[in-house]
VEXTOR-223384 format. One line per field, with one value per atom (N, C-alpha, C): residue number from 1; residue in one letter; atom name; x, y, z. Coordinates in nm, 3 decimals. Atoms other than C-alpha are relative to their C-alpha. Layout:
N
nr <- c(NUM	...)
rest <- c(A	...)
atom <- c(CA	...)
xx <- c(X	...)
yy <- c(Y	...)
zz <- c(Z	...)
***
This chain:
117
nr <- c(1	1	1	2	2	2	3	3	3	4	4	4	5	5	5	6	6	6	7	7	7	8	8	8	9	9	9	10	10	10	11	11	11	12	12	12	13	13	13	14	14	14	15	15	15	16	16	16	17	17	17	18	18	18	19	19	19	20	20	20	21	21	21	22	22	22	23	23	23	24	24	24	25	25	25	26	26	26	27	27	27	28	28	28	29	29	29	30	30	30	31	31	31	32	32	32	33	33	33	34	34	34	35	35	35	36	36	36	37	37	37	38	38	38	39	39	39	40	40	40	41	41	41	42	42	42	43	43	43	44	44	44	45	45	45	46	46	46	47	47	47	48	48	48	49	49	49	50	50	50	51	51	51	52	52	52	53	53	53	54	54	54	55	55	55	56	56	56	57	57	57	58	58	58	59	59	59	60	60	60	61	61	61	62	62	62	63	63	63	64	64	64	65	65	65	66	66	66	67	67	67	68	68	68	69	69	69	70	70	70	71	71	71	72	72	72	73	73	73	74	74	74	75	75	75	76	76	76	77	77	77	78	78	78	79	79	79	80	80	80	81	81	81	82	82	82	83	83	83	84	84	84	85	85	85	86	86	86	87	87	87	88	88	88	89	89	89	90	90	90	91	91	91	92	92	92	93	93	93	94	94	94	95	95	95	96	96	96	97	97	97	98	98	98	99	99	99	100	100	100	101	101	101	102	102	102	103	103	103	104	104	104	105	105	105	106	106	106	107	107	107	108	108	108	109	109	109	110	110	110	111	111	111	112	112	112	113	113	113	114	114	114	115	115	115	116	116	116	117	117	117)
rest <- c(X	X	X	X	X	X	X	X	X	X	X	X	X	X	X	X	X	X	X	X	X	X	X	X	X	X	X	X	X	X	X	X	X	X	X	X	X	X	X	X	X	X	X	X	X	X	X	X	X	X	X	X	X	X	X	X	X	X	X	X	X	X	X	X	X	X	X	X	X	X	X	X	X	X	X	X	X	X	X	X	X	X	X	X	X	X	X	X	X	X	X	X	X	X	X	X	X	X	X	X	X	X	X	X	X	X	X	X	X	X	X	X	X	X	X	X	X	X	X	X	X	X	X	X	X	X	X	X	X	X	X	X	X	X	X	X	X	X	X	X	X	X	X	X	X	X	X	X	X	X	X	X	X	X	X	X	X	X	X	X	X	X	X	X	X	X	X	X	X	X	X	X	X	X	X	X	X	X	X	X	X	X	X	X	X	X	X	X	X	X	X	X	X	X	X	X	X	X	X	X	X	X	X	X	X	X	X	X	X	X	X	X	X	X	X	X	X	X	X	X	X	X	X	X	X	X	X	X	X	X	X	X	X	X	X	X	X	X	X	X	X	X	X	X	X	X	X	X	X	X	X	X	X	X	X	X	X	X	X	X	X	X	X	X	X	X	X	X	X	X	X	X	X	X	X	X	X	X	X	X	X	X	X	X	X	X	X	X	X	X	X	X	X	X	X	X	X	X	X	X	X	X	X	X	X	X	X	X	X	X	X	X	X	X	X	X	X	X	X	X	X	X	X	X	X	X	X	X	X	X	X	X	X	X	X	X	X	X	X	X	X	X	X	X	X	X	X	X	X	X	X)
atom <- c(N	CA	C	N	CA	C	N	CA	C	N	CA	C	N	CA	C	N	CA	C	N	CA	C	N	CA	C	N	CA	C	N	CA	C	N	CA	C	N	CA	C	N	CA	C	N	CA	C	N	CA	C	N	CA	C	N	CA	C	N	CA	C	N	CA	C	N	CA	C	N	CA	C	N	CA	C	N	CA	C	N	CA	C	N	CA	C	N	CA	C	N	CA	C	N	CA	C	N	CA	C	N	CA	C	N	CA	C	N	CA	C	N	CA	C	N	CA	C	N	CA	C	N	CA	C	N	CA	C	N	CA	C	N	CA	C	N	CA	C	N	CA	C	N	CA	C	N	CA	C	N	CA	C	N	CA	C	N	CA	C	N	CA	C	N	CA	C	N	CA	C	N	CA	C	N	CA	C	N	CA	C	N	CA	C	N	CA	C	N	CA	C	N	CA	C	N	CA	C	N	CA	C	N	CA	C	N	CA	C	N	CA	C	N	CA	C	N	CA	C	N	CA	C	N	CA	C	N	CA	C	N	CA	C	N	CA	C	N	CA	C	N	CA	C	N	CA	C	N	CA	C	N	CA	C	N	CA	C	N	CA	C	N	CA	C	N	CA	C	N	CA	C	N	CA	C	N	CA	C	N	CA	C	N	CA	C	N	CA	C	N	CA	C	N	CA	C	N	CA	C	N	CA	C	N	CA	C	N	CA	C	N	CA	C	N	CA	C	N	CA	C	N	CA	C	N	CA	C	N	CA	C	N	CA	C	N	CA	C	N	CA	C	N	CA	C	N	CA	C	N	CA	C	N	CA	C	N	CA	C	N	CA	C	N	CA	C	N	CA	C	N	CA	C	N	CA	C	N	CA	C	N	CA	C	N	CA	C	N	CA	C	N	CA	C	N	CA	C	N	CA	C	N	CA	C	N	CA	C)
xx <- c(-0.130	1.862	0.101	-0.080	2.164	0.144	-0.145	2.449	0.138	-0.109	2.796	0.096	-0.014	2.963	0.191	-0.163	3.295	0.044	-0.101	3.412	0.094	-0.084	3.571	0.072	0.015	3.778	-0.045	0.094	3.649	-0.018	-0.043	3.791	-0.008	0.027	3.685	-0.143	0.112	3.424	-0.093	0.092	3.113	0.025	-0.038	3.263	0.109	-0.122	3.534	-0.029	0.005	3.395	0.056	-0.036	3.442	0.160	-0.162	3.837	0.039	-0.015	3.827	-0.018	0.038	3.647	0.090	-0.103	3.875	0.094	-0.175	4.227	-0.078	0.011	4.080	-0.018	0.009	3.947	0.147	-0.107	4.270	0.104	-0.077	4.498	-0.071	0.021	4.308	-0.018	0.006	4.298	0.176	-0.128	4.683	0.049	-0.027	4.704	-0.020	0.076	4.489	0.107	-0.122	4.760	0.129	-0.157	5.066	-0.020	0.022	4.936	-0.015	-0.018	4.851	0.170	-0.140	5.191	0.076	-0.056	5.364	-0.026	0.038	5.171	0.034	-0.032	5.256	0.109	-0.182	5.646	0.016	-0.025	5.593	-0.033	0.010	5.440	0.088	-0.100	5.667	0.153	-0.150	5.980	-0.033	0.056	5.740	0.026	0.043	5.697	0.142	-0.085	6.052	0.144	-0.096	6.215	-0.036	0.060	5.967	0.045	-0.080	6.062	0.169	-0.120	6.409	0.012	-0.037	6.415	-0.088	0.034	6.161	0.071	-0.063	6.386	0.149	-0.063	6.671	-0.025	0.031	6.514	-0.017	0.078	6.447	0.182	-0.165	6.870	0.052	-0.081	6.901	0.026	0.062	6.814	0.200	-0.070	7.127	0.144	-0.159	7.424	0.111	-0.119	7.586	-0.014	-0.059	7.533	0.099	-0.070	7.718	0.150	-0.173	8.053	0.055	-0.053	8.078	-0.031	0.038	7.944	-0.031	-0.037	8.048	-0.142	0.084	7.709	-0.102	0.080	7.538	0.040	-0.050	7.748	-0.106	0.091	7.488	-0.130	0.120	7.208	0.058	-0.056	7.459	0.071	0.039	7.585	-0.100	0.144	7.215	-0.025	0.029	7.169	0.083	-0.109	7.448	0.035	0.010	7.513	-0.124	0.083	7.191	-0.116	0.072	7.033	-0.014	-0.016	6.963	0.055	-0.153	7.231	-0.114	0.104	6.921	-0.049	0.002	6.778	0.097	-0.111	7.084	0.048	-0.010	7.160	-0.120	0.078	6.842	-0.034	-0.056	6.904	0.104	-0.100	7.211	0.037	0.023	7.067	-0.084	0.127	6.772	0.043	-0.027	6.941	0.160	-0.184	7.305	0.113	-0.067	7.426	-0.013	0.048	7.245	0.064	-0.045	7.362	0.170	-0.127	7.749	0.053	-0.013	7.715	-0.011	0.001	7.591	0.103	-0.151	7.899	0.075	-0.087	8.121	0.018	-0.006	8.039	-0.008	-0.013	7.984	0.184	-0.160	8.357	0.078	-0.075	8.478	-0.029	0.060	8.311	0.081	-0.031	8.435	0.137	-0.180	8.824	0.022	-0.028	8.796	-0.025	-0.007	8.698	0.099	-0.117	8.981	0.133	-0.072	9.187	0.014	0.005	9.063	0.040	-0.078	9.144	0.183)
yy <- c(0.016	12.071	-0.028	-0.008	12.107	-0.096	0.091	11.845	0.037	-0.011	11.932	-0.099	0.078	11.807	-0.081	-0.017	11.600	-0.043	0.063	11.497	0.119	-0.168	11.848	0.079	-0.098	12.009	0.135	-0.070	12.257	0.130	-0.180	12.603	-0.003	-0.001	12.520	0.088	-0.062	12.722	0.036	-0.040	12.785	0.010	-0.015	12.688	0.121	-0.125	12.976	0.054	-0.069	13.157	-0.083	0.060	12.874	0.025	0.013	12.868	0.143	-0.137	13.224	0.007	-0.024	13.213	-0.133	0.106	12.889	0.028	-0.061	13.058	0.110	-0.094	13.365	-0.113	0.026	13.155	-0.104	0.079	12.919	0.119	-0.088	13.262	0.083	-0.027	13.406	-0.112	0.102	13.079	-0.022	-0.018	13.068	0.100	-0.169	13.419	0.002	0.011	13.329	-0.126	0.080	13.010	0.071	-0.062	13.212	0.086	-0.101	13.488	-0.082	0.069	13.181	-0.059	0.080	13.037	0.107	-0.103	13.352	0.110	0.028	13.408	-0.027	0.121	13.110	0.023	-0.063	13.223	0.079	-0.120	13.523	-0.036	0.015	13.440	-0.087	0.061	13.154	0.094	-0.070	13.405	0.074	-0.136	13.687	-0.136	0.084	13.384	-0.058	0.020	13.294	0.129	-0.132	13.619	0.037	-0.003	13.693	-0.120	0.099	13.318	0.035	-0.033	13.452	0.093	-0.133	13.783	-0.023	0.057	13.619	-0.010	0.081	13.364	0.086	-0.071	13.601	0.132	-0.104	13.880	-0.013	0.070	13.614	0.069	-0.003	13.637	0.140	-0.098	13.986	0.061	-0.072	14.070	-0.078	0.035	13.850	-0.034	-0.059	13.971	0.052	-0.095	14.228	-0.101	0.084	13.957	-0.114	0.114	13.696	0.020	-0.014	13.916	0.010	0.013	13.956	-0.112	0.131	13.582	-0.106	0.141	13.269	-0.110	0.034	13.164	-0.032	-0.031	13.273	-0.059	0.064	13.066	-0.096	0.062	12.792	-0.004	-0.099	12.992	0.019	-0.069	13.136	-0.158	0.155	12.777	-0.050	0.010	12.659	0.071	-0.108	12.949	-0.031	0.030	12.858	-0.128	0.146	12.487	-0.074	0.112	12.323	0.092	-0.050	12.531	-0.128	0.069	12.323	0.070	-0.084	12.410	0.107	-0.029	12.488	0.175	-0.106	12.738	0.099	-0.090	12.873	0.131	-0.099	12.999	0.069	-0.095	13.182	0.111	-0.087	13.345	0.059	-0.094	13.415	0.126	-0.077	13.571	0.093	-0.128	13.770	0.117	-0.041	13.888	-0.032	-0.051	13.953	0.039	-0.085	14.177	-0.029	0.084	13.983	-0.118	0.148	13.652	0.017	-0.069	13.820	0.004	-0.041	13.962	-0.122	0.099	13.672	-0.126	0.097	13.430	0.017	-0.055	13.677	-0.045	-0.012	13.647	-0.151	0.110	13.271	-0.015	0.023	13.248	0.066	-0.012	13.472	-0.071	0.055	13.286	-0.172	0.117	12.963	-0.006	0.024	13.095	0.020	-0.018	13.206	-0.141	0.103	12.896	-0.108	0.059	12.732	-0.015	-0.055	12.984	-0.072	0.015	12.889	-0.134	0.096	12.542	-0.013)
zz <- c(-0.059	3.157	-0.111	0.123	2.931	0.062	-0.042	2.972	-0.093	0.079	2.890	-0.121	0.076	2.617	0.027	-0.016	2.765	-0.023	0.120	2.470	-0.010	0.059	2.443	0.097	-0.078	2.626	0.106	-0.106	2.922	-0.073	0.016	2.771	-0.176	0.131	2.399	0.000	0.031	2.231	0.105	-0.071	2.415	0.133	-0.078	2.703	0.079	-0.015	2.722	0.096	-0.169	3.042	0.057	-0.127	3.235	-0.046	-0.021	3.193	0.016	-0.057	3.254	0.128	-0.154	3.591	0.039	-0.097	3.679	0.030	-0.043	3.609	0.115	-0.146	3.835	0.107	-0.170	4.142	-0.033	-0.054	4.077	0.076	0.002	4.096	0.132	-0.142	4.386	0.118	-0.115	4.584	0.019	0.011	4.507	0.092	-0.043	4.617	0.172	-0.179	4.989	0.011	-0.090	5.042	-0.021	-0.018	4.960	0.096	-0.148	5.238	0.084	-0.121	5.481	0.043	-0.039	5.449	0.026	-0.054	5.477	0.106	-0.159	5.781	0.103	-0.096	5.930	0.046	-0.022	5.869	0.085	-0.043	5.977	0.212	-0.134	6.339	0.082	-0.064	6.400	0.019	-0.023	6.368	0.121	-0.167	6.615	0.102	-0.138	6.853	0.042	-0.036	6.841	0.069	-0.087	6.911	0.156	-0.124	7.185	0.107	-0.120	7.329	0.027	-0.045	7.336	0.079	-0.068	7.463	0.128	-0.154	7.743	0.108	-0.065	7.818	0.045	-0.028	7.836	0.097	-0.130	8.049	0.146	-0.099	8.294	0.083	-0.053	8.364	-0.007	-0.008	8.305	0.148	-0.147	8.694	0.079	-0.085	8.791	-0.068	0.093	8.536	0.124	-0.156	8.862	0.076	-0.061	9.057	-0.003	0.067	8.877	0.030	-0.011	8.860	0.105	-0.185	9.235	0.068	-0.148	9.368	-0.104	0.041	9.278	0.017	-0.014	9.414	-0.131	0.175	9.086	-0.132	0.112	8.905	-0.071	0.056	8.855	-0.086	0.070	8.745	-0.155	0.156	8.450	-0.100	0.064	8.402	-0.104	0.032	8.363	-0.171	0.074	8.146	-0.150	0.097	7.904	-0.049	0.047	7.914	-0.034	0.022	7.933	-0.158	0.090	7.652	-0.102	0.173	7.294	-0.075	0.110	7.056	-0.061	0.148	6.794	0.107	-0.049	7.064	0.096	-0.040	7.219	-0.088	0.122	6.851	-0.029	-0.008	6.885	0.055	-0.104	7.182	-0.015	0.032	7.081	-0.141	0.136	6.725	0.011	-0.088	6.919	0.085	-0.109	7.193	-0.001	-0.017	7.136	0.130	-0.147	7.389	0.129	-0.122	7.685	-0.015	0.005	7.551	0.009	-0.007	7.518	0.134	-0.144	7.882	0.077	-0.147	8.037	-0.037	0.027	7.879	0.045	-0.045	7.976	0.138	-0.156	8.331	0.034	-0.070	8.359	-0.059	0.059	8.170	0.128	-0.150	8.438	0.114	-0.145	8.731	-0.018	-0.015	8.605	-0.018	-0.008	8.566	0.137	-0.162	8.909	0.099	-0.096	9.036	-0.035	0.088	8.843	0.109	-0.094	9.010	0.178	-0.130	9.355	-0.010	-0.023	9.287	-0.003)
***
């Protein structure tokens, strides 16, 4: 059995493979956490678009209803006020043109009831 000598540096003389095979597995273990973490990124953005455009398809069914009935106001309310700022601006960064449309229509629904007062 041969005992190393560790008075000496690892990557001196005889030793020299080993600091060869260490930088590789350090540089491919490097290599496997920079692909997990940019992974991780990557699915949390898929999982947040998808929770938007969900949560937004849920209201697309009751846009035409909104501009003709004051009824529907609460729903688009709902839809608009009680959001979290943090995910509102997600919804409103996913889903543009749905999040646009359906403002539009609670904004009109709530000048009209303005009006009616």
């Amino acid at each position: 059995m041969t005992f190393k000598d560790l008075t000496k540096p690892f990557f001196c003389e005889d030793e020299k493979d080993d600091i060869e095979v260490f930088s590789s597995t350090m540089k491919v273990n490097a290599k496997i956490d920079d692909m997990i973490k940019i992974n991780r990124l990557r699915n949390i953005k898929q999982g947040e678009k998808k929770m938007a455009r969900g949560y937004t398809s849920r209201f697309d069914a009751y846009l035409d209803l909104v501009k003709n009935s004051v009824k529907e106001y609460e729903k688009k309310d709902w839809f608009l006020d009680r959001l979290h700022e943090l995910y509102q601006s997600k919804v409103e960064h996913f889903c543009p043109d749905i999040y646009m449309k359906t403002k539009k229509c609670a904004l009109q629904i709530e000048n009209f009831q303005k009006d009616r007062e």
